[in-house]
C-alpha positions as CSV (number, residue, x, y, z in Angstrom):
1,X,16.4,116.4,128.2
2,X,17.2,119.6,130.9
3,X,15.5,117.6,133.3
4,X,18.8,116.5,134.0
5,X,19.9,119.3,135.3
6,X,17.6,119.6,138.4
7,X,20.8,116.8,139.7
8,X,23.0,120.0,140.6
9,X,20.6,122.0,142.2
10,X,22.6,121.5,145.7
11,X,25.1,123.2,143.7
12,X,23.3,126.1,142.1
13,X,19.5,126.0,143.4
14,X,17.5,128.1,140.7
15,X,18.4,124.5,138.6
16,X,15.6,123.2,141.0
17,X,13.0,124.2,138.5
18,X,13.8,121.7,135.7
19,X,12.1,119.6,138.2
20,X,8.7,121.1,137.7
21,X,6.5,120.4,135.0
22,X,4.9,124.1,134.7
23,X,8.6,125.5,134.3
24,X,9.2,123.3,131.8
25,X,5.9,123.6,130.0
26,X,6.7,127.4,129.9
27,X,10.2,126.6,128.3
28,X,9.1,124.4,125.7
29,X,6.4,126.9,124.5
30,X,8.9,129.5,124.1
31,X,11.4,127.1,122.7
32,X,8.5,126.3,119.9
33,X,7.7,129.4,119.0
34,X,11.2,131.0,118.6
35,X,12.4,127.8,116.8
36,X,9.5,128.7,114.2
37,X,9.7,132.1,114.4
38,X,13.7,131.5,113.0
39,X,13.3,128.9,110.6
40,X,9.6,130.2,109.0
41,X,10.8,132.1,106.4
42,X,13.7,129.6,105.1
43,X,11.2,127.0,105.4
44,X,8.7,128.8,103.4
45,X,10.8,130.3,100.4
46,X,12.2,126.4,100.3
47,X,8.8,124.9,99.9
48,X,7.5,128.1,97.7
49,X,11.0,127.4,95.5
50,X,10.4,123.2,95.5
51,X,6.4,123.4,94.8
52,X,6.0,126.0,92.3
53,X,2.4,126.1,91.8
54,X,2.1,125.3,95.4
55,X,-1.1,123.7,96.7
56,X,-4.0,123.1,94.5
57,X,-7.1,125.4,95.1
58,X,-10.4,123.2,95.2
59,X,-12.6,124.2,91.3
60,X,-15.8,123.3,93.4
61,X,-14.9,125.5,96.6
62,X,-15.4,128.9,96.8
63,X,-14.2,130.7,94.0
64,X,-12.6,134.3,95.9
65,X,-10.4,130.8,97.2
66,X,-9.0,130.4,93.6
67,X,-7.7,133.9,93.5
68,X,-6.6,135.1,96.8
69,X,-5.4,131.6,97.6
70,X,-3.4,130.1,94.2
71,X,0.1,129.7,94.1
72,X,0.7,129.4,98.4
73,X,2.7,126.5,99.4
74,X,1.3,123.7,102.0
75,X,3.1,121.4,104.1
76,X,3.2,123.9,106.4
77,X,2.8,121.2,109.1
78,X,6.7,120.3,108.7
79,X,7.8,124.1,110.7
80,X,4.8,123.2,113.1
81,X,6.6,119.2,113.8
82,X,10.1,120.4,113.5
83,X,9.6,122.8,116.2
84,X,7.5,120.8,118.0
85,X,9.5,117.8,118.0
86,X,12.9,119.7,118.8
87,X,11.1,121.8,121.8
88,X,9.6,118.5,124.0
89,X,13.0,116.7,123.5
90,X,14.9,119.5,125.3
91,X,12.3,119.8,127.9
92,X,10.6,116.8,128.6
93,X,11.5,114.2,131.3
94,X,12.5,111.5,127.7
95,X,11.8,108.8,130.5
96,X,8.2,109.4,130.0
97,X,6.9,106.8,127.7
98,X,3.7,108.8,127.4
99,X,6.0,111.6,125.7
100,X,7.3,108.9,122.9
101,X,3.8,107.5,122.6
102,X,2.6,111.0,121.5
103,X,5.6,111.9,119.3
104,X,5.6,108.7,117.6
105,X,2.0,109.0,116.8
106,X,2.1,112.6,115.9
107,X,5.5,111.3,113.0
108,X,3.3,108.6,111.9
109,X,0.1,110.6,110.9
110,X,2.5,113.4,109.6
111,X,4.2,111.0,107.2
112,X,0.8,110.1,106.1
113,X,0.1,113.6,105.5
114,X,3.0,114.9,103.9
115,X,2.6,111.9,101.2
116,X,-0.6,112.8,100.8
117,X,0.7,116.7,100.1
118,X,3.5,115.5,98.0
119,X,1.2,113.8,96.0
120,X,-1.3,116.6,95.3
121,X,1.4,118.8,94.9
122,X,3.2,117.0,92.0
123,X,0.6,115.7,90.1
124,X,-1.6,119.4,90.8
125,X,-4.7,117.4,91.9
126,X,-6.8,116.9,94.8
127,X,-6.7,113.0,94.1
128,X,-3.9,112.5,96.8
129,X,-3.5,108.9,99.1
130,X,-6.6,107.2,98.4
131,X,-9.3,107.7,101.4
132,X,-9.3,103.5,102.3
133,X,-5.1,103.5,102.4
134,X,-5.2,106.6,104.6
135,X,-7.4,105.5,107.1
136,X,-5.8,101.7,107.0
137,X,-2.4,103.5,107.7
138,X,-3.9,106.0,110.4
139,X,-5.9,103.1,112.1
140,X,-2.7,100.7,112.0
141,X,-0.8,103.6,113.8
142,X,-3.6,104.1,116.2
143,X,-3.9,100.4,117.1
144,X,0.1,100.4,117.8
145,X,-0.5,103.2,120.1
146,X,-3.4,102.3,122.1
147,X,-1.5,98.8,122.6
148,X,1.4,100.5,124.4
149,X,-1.0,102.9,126.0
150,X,-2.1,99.5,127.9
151,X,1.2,98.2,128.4
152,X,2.4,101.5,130.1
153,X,-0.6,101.5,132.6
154,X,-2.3,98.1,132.0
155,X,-4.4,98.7,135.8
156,X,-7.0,100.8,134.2
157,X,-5.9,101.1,130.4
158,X,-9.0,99.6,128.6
159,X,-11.4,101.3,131.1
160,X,-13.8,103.7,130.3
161,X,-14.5,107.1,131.8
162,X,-17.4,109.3,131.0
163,X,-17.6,113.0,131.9
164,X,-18.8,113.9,135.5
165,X,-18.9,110.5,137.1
166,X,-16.1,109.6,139.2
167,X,-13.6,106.3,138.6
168,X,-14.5,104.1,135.5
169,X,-17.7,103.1,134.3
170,X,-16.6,100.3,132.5
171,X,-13.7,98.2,131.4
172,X,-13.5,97.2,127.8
173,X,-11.0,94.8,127.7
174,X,-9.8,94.2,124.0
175,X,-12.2,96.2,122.4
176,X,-10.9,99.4,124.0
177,X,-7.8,99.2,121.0
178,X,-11.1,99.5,118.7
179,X,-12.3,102.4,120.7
180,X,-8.6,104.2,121.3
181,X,-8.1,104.0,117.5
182,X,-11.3,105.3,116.6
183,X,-10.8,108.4,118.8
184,X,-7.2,109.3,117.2
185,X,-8.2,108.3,113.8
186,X,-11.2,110.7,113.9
187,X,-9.4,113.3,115.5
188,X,-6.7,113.2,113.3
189,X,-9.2,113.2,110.2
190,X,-11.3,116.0,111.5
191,X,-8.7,118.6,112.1
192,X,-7.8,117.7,108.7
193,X,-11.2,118.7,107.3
194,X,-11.3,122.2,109.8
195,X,-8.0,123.1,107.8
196,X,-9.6,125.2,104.9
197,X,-9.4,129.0,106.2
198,X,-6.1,131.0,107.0
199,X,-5.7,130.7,110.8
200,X,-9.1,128.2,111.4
201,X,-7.5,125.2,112.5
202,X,-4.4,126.0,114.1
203,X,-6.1,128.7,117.0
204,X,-8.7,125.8,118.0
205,X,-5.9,123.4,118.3
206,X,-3.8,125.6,120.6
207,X,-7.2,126.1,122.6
208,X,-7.5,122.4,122.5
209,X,-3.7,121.3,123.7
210,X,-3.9,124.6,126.3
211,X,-7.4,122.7,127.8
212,X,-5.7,119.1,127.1
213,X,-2.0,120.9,129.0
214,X,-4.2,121.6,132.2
215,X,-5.9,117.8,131.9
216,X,-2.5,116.1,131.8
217,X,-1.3,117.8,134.5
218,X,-4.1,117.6,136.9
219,X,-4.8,113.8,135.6
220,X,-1.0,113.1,136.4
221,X,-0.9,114.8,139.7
222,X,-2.0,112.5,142.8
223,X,-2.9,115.1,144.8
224,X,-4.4,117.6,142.8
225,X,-6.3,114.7,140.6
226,X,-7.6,113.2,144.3
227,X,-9.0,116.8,145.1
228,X,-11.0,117.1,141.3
229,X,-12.5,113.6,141.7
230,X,-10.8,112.6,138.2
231,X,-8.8,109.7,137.3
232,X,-5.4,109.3,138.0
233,X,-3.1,108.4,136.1
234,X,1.0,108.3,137.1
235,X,2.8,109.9,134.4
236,X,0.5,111.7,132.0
237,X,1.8,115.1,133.7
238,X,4.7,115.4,131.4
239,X,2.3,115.9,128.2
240,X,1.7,119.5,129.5
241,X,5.3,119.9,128.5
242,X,3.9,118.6,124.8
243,X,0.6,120.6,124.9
244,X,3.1,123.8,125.5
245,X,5.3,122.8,122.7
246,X,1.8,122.6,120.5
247,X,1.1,126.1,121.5
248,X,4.1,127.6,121.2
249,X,4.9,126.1,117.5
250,X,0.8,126.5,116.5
251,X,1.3,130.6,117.6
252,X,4.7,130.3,115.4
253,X,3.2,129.3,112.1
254,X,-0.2,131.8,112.9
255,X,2.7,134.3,112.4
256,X,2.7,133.0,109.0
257,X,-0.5,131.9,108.6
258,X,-2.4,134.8,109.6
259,X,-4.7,135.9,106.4
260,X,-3.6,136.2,103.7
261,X,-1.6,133.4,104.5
262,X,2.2,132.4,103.3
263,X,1.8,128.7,103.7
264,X,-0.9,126.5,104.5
265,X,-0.6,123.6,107.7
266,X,-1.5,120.9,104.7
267,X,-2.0,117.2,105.7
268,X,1.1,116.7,107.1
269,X,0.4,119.1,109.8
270,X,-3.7,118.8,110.1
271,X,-3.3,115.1,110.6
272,X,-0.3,115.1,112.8
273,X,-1.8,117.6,114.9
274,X,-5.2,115.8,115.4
275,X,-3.6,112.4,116.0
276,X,-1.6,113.9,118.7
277,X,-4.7,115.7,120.7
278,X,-6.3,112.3,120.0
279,X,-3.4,110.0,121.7
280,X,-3.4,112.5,124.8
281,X,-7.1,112.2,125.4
282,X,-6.7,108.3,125.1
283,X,-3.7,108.2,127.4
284,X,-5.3,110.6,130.1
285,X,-8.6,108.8,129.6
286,X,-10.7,111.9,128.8
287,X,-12.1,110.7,125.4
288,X,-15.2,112.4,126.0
289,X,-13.9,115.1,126.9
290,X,-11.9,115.6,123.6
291,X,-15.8,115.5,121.9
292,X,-16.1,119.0,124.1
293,X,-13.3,120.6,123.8
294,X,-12.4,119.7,120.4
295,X,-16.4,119.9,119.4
296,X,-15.3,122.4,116.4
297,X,-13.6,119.8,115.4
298,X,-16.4,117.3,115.6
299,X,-18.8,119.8,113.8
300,X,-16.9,120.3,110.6
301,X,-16.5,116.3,110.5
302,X,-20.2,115.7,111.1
303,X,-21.6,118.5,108.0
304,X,-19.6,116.5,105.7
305,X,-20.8,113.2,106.8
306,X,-24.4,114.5,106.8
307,X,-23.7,116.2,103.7
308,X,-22.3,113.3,101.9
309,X,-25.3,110.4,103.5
310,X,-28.2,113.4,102.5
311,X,-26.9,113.7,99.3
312,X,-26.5,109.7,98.6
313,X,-29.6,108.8,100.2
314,X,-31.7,111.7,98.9
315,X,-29.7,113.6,96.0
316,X,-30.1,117.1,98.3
317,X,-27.5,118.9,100.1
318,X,-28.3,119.9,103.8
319,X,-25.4,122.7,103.3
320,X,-24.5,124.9,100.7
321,X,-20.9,123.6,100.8
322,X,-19.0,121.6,103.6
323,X,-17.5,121.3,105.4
324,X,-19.5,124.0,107.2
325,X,-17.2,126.4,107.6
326,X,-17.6,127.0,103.6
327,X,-21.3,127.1,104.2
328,X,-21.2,130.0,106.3
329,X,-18.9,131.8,103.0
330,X,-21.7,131.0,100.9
331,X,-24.1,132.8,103.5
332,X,-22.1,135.8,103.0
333,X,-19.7,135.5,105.6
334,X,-16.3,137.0,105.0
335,X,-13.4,134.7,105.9
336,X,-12.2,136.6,108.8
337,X,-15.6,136.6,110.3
338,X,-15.6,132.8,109.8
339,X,-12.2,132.3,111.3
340,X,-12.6,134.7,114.2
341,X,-16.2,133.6,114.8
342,X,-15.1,129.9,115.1
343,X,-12.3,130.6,117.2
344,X,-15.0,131.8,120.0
345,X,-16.6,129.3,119.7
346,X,-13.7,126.4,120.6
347,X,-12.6,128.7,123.3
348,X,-16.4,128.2,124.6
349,X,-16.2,124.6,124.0
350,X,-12.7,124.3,125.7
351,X,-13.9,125.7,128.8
352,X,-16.9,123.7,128.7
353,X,-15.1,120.5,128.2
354,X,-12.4,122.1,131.2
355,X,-15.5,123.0,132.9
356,X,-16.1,118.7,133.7
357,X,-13.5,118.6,135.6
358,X,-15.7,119.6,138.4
359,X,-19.0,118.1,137.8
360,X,-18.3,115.1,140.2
C-alpha cells in the first residue's frame, strides 16, 4: 500500500525507497513484530478468558506435557495472521497478484485450522475436523491456487525445475495442479505435525521464509536471477516483503511462546503457516528446494508415516513416540534441548537448500 508513495519522491526524495523491495521487506518485518508485540497480551488473556481449559494435552504423549502444559490457550496462529496480514498490506506493491495468491491461501488453511481448534477446544478432545475433510478442504484450496499460479505466468507455470540444473527439466501440463497441491498440502500438514514443543515450529519457519525472502527476491530479479543461473520469474520479488512479515510476526509470538509458553500457534497458525511457505515455493518454482530447506519439516512428517505403516504392517513401532521430536523426550532429552537442537538443524538445512542456488 506505501508503495504509493515513491509517486512524490521528486518532491521529497528519501520517499524513493518505497520503491525497493529490501526497504520494504525491512518495514514489514518490523510492522509484524510490533503489531504482535502490542496486541499479544490482549489476544492472549481474550483466548485464555473464551477457552477456559484451553487446549487439550495429548493422554498418550509425554506425560511432564500434561502438567507443565494444561490449561495454555492455542490458536495462537490468529496474532501470528493478524499481524501478518495487516504488515504485507501496508507494504506490499497490492498489484502483485502473487501477494493475494499467498494471503488467500495462508486465510484459507487458517480457517481450516482454527475450526479444527475450535472444535477440540469445545468439545476438550483431540477428535477435531476429520483427517479426510481436512485434507479435501486443504487440497481444494491448493488446486485453486496452483490454477491462478498458471494464469499469472502461464509461459513456464506447469514446468518443472529440479535443484542445480539450469531452466526446466520438464513441463507437466495439467498434472502440475496435482503436483502444486501436493507440495502446499504437505507443507501445510507437516508444519502442523512439527507444532508440539514451545518455540519448535515457529524458529524453523522464520529460517524457512528468511531462505524462501532471499529466493523470491533473486527468482524475481532479471538481473540478479540471469547471474545465479535460476529461473526467472517477473513478479515473485514482492513475496520477500511476505517472508519479512512471516519473520517479524513468527519472532512476535516467540515472545510469547518461548518455554513455558503462554499460548500455543494451534492449527490455525501451523497450517496457515505451512500452506503459505508451500504456495511461495510453487510460485517461485523451487519445490525442491522447499524439501531442503524445510527438510525439518519433512522429517517430523516422514516418522509418523513410517511410524503409522510399521505399526500397521508389522504391529512394531520404529520410534518411541512420533512424531520424532517426542522420540528424542523419551530418549531423555529435555525439551529445550529438543527445540534448540532442532532449530540448528533447519538453519543447516536452510543454508543447504540456499546453498543450490549456485550449483548450476
Amino acid at each position: 500500500m506505501l508503495t504509493w508513495l515513491a509517486d512524490f519522491s521528486h518532491l521529497f526524495s528519501p520517499l524513493n525507497l518505497f520503491r525497493y523491495i529490501t526497504f520494504r521487506t525491512g518495514g514489514a518485518t518490523a510492522t509484524a513484530l510490533f503489531f504482535v508485540f502490542f496486541f499479544g497480551p490482549r489476544t492472549i488473556a481474550a483466548l485464555r478468558l473464551k477457552q477456559g481449559k484451553g487446549q487439550p494435552i495429548r493422554s498418550d504423549g509425554p506425560q511432564s506435557h500434561l502438567l507443565t502444559k494444561k490449561g495454555t490457550p492455542t490458536m495462537g496462529g490468529l496474532m501470528i495472521l493478524s499481524g501478518l496480514i495487516f504488515s504485507t498490506l501496508l507494504w506490499a506493491n497490492l498489484a502483485s497478484r502473487y501477494v493475494w495468491i499467498v494471503l488467500l491461501v495462508m486465510i484459507g488453511f487458517g480457517l481450516v485450522g482454527f475450526y479444527d481448534d475450535y472444535l477440540k477446544v469445545t468439545k476438550q478432545t483431540h477428535n477435531g475436523v476429520s483427517g479426510k475433510l481436512r485434507l479435501a478442504l486443504e487440497a481444494a484450496i491448493a488446486l485453486v491456487a496452483c490454477y491462478t499460479v498458471t494464469v499469472v505466468d502461464p509461459a513456464h507455470a506447469t514446468s518443472l525445475a529440479l535443484p542445480a540444473i539450469n531452466g526446466y527439466v520438464a513441463d507437466l501440463g495439467v498434472f502440475y495442479l496435482v503436483f502444486g497441491a501436493f507440495v502446499i498440502t504437505a507443507a501445510g500438514n507437516a508444519v502442523n505435525l512439527t507444532d508440539g514443543l514451545d518455540g519448535l515450529a515457529i524458529v524453523p519457519v522464520m529460517i524457512a521464509a528468511a531462505a524462501f525472502g532471499i529466493i523470491a527476491y533473486l527468482a524475481g530479479n532479471a538481473i540478479f536471477s540471469a547471474y545465479l543461473g535460476i529461473n526467472f520469474v517477473p513478479g515473485t520479488g514482492e513475496l520477500a516483503v511476505v517472508c519479512g512479515a512471516v519473520i517479524g510476526a513468527g519472532l512476535g509470538f516467540l515472545w510469547f511462546n518461548a518455554p513455558p509458553a503462554q499460548i500455543f500457534m494451534g492449527d490455525t497458525g501451523s497450517l496457515a503457516l505451512g500452506g503459505l511457505l508451500g504456495t511461495i515455493a510453487v510460485a517461485v518454482k523451487h519445490e525442491f528446494v522447499l524439501a531442503i530447506v524445510g527438510g525439518l519439516f519433512v522429517l517430523e512428517a516422514l516418522s509418523v508415516i513410517v511410524q503409522v505403516a510399521s505399526f500397521k504392517l508389522t504391529g512394531k513401532r520404529v520410534f518411541r513416540m512420533a512424531p520424532i521430536h517426542h522420540h528424542f523426550e523419551q530418549l531423555g532429552w529435555s525439551e529445550p534441548q529438543v527445540v534448540v537442537r532442532f532449530w540448528i538443524i533447519a538453519f543447516v538445512l536452510a543454508l543447504i537448500g540456499l546453498s543450490t542456488l549456485k550449483l548450476r
